[in-house]
PDB file with SEQRES, HELIX, SHEET and CRYST1 records, atoms N, CA, C and O in Angstrom:
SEQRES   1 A   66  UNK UNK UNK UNK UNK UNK UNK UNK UNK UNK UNK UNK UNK          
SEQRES   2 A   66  UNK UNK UNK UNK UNK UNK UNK UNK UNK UNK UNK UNK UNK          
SEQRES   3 A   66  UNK UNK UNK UNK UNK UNK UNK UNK UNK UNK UNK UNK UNK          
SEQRES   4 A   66  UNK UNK UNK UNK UNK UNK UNK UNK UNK UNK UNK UNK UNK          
SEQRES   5 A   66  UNK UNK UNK UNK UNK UNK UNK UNK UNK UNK UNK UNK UNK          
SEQRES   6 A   66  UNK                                                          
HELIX    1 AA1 UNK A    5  UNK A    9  1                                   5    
HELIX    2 AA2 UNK A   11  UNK A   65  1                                  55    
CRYST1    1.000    1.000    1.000  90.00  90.00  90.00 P 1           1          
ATOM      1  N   UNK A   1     -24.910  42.890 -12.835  1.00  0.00           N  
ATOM      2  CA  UNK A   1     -23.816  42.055 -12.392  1.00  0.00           C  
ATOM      3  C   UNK A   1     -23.765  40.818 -13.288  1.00  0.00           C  
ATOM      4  O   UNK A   1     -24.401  39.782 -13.097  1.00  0.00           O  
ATOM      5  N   UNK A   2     -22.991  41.048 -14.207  1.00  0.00           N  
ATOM      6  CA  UNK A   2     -22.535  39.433 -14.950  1.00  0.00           C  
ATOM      7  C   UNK A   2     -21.744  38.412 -14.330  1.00  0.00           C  
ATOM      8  O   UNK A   2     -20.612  38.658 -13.914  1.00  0.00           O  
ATOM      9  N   UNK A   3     -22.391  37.024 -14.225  1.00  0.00           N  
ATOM     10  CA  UNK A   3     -21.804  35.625 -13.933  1.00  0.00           C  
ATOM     11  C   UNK A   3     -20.246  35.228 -14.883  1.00  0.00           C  
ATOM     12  O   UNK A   3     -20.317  34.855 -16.054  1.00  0.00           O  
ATOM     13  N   UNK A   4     -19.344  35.335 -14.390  1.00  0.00           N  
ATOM     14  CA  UNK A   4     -18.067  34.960 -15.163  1.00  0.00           C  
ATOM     15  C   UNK A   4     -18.891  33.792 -15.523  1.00  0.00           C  
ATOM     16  O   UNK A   4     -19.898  33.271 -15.043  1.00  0.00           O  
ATOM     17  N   UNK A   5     -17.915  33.493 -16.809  1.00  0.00           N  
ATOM     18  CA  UNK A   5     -17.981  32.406 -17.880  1.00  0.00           C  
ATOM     19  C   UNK A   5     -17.823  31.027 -17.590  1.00  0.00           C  
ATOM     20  O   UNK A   5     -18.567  30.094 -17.891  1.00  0.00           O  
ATOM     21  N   UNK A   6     -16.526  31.026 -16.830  1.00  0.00           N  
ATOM     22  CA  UNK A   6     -16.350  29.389 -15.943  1.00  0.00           C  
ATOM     23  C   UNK A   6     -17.568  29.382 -15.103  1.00  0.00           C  
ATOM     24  O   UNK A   6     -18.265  28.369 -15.157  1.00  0.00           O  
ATOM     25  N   UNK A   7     -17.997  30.539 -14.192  1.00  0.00           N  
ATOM     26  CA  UNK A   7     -19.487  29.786 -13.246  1.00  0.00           C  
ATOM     27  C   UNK A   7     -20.339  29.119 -14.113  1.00  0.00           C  
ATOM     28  O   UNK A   7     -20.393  27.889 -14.083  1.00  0.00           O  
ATOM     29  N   UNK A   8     -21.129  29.887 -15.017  1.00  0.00           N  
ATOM     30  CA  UNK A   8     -21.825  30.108 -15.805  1.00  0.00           C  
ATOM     31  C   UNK A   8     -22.013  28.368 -16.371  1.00  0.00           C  
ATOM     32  O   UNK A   8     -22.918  27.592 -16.066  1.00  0.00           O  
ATOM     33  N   UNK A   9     -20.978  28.151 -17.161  1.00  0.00           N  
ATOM     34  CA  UNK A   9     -21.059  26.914 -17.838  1.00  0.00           C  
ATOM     35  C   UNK A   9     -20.871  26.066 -16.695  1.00  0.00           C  
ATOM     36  O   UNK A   9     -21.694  25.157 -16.801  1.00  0.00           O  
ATOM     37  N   UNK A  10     -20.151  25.916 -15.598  1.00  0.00           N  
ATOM     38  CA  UNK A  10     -19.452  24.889 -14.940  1.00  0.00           C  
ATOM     39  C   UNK A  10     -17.951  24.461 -15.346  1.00  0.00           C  
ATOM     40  O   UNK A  10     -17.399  23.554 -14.725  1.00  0.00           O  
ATOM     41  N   UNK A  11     -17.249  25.191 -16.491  1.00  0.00           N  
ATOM     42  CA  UNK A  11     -16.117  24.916 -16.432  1.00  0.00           C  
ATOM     43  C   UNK A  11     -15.185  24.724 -14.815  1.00  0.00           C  
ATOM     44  O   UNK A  11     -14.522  23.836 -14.280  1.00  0.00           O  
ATOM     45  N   UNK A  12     -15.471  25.659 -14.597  1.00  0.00           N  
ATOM     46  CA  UNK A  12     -14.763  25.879 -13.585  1.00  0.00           C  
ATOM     47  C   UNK A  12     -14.230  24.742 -12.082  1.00  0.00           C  
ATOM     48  O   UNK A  12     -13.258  24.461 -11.381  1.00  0.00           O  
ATOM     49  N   UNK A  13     -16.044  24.353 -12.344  1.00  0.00           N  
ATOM     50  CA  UNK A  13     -16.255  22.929 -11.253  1.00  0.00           C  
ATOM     51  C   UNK A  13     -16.134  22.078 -11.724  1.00  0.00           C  
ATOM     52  O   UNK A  13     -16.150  21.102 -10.973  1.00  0.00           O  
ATOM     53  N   UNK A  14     -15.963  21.829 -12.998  1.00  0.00           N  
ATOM     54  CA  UNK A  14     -15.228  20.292 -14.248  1.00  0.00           C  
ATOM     55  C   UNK A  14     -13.530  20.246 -13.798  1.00  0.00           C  
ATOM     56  O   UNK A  14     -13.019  19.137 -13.648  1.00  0.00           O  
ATOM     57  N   UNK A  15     -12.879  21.221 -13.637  1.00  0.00           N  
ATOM     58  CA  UNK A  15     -11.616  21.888 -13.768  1.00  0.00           C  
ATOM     59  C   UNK A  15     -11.158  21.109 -12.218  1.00  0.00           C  
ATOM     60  O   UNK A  15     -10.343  20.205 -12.035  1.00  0.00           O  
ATOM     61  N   UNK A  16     -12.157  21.962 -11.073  1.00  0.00           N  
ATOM     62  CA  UNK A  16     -11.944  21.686  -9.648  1.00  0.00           C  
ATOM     63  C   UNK A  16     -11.817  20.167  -9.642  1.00  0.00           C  
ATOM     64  O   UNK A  16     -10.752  19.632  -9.336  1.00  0.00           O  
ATOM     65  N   UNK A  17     -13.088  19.355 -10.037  1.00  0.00           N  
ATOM     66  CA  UNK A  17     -13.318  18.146 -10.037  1.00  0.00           C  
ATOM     67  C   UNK A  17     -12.385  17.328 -10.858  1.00  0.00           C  
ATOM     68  O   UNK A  17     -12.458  16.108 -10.711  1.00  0.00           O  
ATOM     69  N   UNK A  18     -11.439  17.856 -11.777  1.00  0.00           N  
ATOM     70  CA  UNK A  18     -10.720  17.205 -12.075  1.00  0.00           C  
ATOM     71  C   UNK A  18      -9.642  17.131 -11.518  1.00  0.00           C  
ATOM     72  O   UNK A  18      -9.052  16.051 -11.505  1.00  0.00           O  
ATOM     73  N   UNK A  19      -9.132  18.196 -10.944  1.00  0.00           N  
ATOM     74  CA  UNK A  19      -8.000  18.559  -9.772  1.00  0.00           C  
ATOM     75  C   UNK A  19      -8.067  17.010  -9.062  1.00  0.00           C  
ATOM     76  O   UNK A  19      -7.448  15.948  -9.124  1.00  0.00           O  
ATOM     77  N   UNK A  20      -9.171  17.565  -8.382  1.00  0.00           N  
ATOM     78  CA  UNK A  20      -9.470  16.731  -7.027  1.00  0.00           C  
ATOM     79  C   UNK A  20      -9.239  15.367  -7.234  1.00  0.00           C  
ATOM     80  O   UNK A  20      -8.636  14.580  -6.503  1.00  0.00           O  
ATOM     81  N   UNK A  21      -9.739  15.190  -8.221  1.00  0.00           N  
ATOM     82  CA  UNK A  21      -9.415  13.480  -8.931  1.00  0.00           C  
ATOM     83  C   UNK A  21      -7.911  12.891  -9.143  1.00  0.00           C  
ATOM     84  O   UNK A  21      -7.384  11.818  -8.852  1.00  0.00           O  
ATOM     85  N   UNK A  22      -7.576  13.770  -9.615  1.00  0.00           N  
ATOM     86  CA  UNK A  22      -5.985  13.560  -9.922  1.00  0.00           C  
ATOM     87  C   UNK A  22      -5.533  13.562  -8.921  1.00  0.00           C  
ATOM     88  O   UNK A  22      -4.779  12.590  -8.863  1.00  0.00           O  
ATOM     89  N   UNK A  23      -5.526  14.535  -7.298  1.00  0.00           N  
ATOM     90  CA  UNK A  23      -4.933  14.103  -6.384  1.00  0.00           C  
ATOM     91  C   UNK A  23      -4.934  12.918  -5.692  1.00  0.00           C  
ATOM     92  O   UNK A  23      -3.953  12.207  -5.473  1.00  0.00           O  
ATOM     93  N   UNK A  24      -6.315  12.691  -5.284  1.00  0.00           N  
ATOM     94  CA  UNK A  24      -6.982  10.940  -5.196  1.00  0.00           C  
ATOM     95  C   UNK A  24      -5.948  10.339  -5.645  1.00  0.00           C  
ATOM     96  O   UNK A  24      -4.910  10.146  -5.013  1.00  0.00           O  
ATOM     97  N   UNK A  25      -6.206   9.970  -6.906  1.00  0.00           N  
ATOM     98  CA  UNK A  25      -5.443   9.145  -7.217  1.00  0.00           C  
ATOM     99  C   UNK A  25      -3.940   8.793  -7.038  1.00  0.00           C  
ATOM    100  O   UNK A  25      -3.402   7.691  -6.924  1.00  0.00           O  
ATOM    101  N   UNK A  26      -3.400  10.093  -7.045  1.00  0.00           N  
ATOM    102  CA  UNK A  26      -2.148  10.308  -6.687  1.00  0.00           C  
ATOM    103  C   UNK A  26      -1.721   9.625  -5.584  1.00  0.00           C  
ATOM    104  O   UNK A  26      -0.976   8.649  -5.681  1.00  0.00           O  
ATOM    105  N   UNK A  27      -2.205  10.133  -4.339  1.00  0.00           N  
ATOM    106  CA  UNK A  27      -2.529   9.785  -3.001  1.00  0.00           C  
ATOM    107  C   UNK A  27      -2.900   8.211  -2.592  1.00  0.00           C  
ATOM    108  O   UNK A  27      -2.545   7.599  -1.584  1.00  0.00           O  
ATOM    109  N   UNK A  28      -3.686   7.780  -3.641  1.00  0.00           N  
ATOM    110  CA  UNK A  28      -4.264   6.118  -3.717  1.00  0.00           C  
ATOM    111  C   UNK A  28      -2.938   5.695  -4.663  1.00  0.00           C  
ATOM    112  O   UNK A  28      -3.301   4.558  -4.966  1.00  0.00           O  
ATOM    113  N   UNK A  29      -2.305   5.780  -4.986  1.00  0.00           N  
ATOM    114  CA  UNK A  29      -1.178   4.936  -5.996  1.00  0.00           C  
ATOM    115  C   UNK A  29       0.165   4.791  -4.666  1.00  0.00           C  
ATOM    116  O   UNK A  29       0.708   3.700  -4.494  1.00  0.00           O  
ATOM    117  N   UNK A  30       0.588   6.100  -3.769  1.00  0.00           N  
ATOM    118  CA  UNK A  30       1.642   6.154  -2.783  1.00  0.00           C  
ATOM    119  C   UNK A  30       0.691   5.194  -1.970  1.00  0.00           C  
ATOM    120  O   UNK A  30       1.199   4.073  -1.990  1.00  0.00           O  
ATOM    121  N   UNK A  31       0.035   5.196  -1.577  1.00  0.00           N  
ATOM    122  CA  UNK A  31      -0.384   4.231  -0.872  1.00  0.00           C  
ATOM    123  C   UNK A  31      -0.784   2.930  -1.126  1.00  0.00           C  
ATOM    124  O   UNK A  31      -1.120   2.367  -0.084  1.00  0.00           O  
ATOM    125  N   UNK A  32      -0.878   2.221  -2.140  1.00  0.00           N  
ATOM    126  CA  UNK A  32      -0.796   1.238  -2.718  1.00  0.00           C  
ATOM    127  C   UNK A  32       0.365   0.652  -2.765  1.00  0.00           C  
ATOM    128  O   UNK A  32       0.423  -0.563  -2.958  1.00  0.00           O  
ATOM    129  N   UNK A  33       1.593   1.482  -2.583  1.00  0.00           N  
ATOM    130  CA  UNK A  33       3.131   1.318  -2.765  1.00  0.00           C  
ATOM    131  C   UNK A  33       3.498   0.824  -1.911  1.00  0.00           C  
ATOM    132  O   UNK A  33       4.178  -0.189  -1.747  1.00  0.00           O  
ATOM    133  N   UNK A  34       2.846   1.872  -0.967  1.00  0.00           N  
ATOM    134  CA  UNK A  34       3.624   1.334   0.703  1.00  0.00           C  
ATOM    135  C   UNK A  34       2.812   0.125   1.296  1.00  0.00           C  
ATOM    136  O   UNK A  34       3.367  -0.427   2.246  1.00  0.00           O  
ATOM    137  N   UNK A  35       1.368  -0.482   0.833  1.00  0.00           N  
ATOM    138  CA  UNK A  35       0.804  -1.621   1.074  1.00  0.00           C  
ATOM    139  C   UNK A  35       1.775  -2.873   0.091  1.00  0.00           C  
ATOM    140  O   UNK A  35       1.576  -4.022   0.484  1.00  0.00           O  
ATOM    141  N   UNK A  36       2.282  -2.804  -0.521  1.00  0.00           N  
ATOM    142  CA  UNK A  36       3.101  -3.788  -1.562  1.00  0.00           C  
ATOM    143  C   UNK A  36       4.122  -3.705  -0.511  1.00  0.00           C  
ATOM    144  O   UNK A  36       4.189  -4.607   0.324  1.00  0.00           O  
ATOM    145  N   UNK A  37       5.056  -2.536  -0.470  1.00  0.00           N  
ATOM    146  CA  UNK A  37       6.354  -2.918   0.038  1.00  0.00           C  
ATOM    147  C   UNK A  37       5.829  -3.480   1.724  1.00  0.00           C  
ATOM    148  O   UNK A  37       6.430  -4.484   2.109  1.00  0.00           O  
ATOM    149  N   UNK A  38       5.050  -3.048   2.445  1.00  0.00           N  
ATOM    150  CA  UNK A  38       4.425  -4.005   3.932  1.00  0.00           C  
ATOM    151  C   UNK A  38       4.152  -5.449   3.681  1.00  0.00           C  
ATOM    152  O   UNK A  38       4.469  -6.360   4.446  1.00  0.00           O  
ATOM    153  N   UNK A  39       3.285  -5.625   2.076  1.00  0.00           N  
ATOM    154  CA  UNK A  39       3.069  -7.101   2.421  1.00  0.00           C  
ATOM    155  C   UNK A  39       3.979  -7.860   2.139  1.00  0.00           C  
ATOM    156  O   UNK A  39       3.888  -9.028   2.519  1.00  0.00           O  
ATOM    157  N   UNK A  40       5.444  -7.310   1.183  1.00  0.00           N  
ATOM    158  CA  UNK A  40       6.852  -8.260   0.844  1.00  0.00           C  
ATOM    159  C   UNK A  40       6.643  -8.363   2.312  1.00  0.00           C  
ATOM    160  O   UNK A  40       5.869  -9.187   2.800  1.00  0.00           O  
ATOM    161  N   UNK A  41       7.571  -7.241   3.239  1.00  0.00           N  
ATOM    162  CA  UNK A  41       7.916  -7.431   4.452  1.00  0.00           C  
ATOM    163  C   UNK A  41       7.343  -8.302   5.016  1.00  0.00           C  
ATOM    164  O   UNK A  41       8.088  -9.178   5.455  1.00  0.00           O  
ATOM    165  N   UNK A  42       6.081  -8.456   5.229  1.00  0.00           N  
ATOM    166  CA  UNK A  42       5.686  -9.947   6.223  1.00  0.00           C  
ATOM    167  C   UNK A  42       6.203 -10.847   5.339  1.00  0.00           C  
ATOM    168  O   UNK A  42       7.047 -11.383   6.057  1.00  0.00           O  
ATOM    169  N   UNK A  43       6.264 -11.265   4.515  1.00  0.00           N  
ATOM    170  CA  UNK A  43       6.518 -12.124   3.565  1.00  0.00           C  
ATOM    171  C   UNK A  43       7.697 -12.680   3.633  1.00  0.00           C  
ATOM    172  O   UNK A  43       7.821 -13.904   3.677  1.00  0.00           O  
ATOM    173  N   UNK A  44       9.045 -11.581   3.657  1.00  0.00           N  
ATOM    174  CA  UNK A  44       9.977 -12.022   3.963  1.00  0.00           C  
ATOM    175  C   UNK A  44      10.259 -12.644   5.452  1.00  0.00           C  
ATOM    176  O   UNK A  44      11.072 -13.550   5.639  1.00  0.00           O  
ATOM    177  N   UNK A  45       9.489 -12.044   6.469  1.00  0.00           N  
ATOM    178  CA  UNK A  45       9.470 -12.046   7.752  1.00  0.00           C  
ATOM    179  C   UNK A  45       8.843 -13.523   8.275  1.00  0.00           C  
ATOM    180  O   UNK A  45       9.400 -14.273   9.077  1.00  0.00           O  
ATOM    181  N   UNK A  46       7.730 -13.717   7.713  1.00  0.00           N  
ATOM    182  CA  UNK A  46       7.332 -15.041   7.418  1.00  0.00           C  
ATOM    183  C   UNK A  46       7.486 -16.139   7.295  1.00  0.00           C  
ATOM    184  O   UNK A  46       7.007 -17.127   7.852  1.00  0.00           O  
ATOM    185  N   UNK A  47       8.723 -15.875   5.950  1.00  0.00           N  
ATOM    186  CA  UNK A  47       9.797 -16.804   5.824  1.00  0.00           C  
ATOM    187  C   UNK A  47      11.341 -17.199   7.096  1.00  0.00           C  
ATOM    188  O   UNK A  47      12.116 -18.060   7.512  1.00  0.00           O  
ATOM    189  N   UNK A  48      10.933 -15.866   7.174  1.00  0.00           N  
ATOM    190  CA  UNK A  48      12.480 -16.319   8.369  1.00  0.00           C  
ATOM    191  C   UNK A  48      11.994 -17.331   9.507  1.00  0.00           C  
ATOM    192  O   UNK A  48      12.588 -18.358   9.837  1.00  0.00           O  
ATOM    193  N   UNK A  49      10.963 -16.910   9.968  1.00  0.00           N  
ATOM    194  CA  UNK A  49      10.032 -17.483  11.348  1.00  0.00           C  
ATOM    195  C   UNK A  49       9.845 -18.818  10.356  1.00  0.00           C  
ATOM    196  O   UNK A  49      10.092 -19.456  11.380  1.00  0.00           O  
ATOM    197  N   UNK A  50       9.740 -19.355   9.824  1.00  0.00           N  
ATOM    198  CA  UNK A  50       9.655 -20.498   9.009  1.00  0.00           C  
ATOM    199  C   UNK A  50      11.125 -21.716   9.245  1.00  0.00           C  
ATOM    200  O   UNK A  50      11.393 -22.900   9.448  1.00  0.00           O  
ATOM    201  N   UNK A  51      11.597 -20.646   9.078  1.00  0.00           N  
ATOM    202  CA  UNK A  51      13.078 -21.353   8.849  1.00  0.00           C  
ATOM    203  C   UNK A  51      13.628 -21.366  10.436  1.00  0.00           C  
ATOM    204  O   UNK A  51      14.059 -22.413  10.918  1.00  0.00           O  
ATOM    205  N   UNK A  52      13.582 -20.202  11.158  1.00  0.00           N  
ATOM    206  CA  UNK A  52      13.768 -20.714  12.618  1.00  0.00           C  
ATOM    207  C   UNK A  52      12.652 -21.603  13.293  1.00  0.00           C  
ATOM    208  O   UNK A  52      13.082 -22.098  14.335  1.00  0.00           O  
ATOM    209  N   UNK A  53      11.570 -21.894  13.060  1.00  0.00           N  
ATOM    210  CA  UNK A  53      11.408 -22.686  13.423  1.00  0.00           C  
ATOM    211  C   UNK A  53      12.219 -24.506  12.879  1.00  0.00           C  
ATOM    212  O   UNK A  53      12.846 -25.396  13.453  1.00  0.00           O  
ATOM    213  N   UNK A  54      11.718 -24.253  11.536  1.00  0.00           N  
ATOM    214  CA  UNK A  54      12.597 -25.562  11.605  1.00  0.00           C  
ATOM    215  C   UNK A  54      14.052 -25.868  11.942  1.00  0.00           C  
ATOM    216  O   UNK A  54      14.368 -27.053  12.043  1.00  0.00           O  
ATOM    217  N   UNK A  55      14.954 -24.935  12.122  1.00  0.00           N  
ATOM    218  CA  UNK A  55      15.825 -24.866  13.084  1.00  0.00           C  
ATOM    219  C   UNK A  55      15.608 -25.210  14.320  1.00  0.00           C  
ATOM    220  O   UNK A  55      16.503 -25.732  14.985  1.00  0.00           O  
ATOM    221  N   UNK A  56      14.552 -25.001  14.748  1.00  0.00           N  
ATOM    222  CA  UNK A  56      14.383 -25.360  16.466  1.00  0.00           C  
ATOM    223  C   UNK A  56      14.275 -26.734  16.365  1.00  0.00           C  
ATOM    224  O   UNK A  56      14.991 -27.504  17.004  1.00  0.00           O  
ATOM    225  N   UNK A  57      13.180 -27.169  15.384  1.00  0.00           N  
ATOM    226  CA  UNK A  57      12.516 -28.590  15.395  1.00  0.00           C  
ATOM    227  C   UNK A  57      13.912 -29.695  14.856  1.00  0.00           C  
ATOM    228  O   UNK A  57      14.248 -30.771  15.351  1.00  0.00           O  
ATOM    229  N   UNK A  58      14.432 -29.055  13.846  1.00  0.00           N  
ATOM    230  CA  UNK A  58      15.901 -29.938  13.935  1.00  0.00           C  
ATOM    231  C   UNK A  58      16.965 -30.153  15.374  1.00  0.00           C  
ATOM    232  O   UNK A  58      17.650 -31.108  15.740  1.00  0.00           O  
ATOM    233  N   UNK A  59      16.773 -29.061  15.838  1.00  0.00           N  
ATOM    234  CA  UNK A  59      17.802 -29.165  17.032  1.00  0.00           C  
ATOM    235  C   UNK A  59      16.819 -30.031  18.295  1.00  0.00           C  
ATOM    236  O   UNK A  59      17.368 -30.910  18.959  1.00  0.00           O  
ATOM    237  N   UNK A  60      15.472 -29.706  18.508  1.00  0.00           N  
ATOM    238  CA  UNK A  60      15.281 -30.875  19.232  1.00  0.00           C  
ATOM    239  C   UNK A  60      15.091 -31.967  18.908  1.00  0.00           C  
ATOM    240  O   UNK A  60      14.848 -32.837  19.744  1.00  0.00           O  
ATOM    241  N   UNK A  61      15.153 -32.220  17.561  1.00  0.00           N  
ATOM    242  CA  UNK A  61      15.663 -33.927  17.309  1.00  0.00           C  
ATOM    243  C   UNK A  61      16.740 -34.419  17.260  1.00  0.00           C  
ATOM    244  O   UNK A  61      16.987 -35.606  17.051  1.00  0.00           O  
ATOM    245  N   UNK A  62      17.558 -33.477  17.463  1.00  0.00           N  
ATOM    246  CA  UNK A  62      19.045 -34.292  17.432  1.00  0.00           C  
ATOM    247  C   UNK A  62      19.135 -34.448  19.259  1.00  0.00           C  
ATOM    248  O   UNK A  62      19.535 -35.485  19.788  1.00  0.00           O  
ATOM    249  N   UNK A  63      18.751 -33.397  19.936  1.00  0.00           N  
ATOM    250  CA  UNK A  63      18.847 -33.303  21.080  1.00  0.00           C  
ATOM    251  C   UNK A  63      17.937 -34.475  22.006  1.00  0.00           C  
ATOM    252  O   UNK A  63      18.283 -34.896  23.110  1.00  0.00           O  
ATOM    253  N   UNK A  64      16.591 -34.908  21.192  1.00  0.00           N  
ATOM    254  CA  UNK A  64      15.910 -35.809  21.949  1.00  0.00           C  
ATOM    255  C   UNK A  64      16.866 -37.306  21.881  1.00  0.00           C  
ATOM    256  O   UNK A  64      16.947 -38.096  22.822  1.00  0.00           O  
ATOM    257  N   UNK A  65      17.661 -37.498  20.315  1.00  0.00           N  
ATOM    258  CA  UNK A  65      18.385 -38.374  19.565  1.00  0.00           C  
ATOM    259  C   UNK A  65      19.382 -38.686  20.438  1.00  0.00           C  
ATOM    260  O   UNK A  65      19.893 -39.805  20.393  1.00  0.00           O  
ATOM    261  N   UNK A  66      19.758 -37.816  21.275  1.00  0.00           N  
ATOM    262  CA  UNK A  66      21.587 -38.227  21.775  1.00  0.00           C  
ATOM    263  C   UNK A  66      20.886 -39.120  23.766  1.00  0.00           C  
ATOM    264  O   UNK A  66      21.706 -39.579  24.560  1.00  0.00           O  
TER     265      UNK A  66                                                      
END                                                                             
């Protein structure tokens, strides 16, 4: 019984292991994407709550004012 050639050397599990790697990564880059576009979102979100507040804090000074 002869060992095919890829067992033999390990081509075969260089080949697998490179697969596997490339998906990783693949998989780690979409997800890196969607962590960027989440942290704009607070970011922008952040900003709004920023700005309504000082909206509030303007309106109760005009309101404490009158």
């Amino acid at each position: 019984m002869a060992i095919p050639l890829g067992q033999w050397s390990g081509s075969d599990a260089t080949k697998e292991l490179h697969d596997t790697i490339k998906e990783f990564n693949e998989a780690s880059t979409r997800q890196t994407r969607h962590l960027i576009i989440l942290t704009w979102a607070i970011v922008i979100l952040t900003i709004l709550m920023l700005i309504g507040l000082g909206v509030q804090i303007y309106l109760a000074w005009i309101a404490l004012g009158s």
